[in-house]
Wavefront OBJ file of the C-alpha trace (Angstrom):
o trace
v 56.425 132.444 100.531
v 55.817 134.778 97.219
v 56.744 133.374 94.354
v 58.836 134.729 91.776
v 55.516 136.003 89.478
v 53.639 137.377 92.436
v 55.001 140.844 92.399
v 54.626 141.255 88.396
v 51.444 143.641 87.107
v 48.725 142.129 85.365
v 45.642 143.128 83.992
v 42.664 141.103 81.970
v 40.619 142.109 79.681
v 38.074 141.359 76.858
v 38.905 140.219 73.607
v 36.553 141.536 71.137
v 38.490 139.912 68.081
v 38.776 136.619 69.857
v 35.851 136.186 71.851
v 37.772 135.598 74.947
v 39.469 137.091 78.070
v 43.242 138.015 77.603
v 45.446 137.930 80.539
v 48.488 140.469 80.321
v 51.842 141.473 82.024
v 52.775 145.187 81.678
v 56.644 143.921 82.157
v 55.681 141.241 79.505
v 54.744 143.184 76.853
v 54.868 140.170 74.333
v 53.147 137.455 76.670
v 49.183 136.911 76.731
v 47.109 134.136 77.500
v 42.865 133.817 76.571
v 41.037 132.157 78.568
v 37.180 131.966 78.918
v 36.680 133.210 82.174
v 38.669 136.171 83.742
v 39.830 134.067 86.383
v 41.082 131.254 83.883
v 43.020 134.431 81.574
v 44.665 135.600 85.015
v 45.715 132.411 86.099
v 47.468 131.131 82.896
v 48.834 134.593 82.060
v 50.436 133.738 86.090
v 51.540 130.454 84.749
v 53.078 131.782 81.551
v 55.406 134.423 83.392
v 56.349 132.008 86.256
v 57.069 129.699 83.190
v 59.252 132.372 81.540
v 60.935 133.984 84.951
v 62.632 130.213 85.466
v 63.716 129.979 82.015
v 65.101 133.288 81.992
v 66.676 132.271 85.220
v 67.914 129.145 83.890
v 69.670 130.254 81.176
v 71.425 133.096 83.227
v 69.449 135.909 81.478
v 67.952 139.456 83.063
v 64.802 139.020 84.484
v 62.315 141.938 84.476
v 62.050 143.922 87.452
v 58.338 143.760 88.961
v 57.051 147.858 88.302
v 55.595 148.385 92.101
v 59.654 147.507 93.187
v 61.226 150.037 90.920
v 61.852 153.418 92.483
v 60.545 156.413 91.352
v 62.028 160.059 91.623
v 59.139 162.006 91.070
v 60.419 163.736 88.172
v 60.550 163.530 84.119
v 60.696 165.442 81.342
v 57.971 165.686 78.865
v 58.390 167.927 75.369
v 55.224 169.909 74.483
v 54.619 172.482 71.950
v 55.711 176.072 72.380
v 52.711 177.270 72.233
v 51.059 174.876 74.944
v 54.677 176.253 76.906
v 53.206 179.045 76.874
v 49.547 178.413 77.855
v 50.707 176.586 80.585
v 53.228 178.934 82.164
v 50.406 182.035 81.376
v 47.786 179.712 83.604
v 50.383 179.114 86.400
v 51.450 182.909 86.735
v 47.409 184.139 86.944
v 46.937 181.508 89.424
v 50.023 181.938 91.321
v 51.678 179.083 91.517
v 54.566 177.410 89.724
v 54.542 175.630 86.103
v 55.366 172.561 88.122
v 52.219 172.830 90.540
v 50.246 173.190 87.774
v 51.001 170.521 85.541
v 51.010 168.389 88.658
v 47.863 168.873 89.458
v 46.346 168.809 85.855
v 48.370 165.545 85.858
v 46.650 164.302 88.708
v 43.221 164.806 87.768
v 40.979 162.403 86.382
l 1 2 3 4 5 6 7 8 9 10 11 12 13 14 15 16 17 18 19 20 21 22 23 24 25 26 27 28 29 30 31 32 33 34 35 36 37 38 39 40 41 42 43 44 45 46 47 48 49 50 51 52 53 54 55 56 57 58 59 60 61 62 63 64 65 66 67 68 69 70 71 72 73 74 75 76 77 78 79 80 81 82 83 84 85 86 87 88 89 90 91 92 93 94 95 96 97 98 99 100 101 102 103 104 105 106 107 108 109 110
């Protein structure tokens, strides 16, 4: 049976300021946990949100909804410069394809 921190996105990393591995939780934002092992970081940062899912659940509050179940259209808006505009929709029409495609792709790309 998954339990109710299983489906939450974590990530660990290295502390350079306090010598230690930090566990984190992208829908925690304010919750970490160091640790001197990666394994130790992930674990108690696992702890911590289980910890903070049955409080939240406890007192009747709105628990975060894990990333991977959110859906997704596909689509969202991002502002950029008029002149990038520009550069952009210039590149799509000599390649022959649509601003869309393009940015997509560019997007895409590591």
């Amino acid at each position: 049976m998954a339990l109710k921190n299983d489906r939450y996105t974590y990530r660990v990393t290295w502390s350079e300021d306090d010598a230690e591995y930090v566990g984190l939780c992208a829908e925690f934002p304010s919750l970490s946990w160091l640790a001197s092992t990666p394994e130790a970081a992930l674990k108690g940062m696992r702890k911590v949100v289980a910890d903070v899912v049955a409080d939240l659940e406890e007192n009747g509050e709105s628990i975060p909804k894990p990333i991977a179940a959110k859906p997704y259209s596909g689509k969202f808006v991002v502002r950029v410069p008029p002149e990038l505009h520009r550069q952009l929709a210039l590149e799509a029409a000599e390649a022959r394809i649509s601003l869309n495609r393009l940015v997509s792709t560019k997007l895409g790309k590591p």
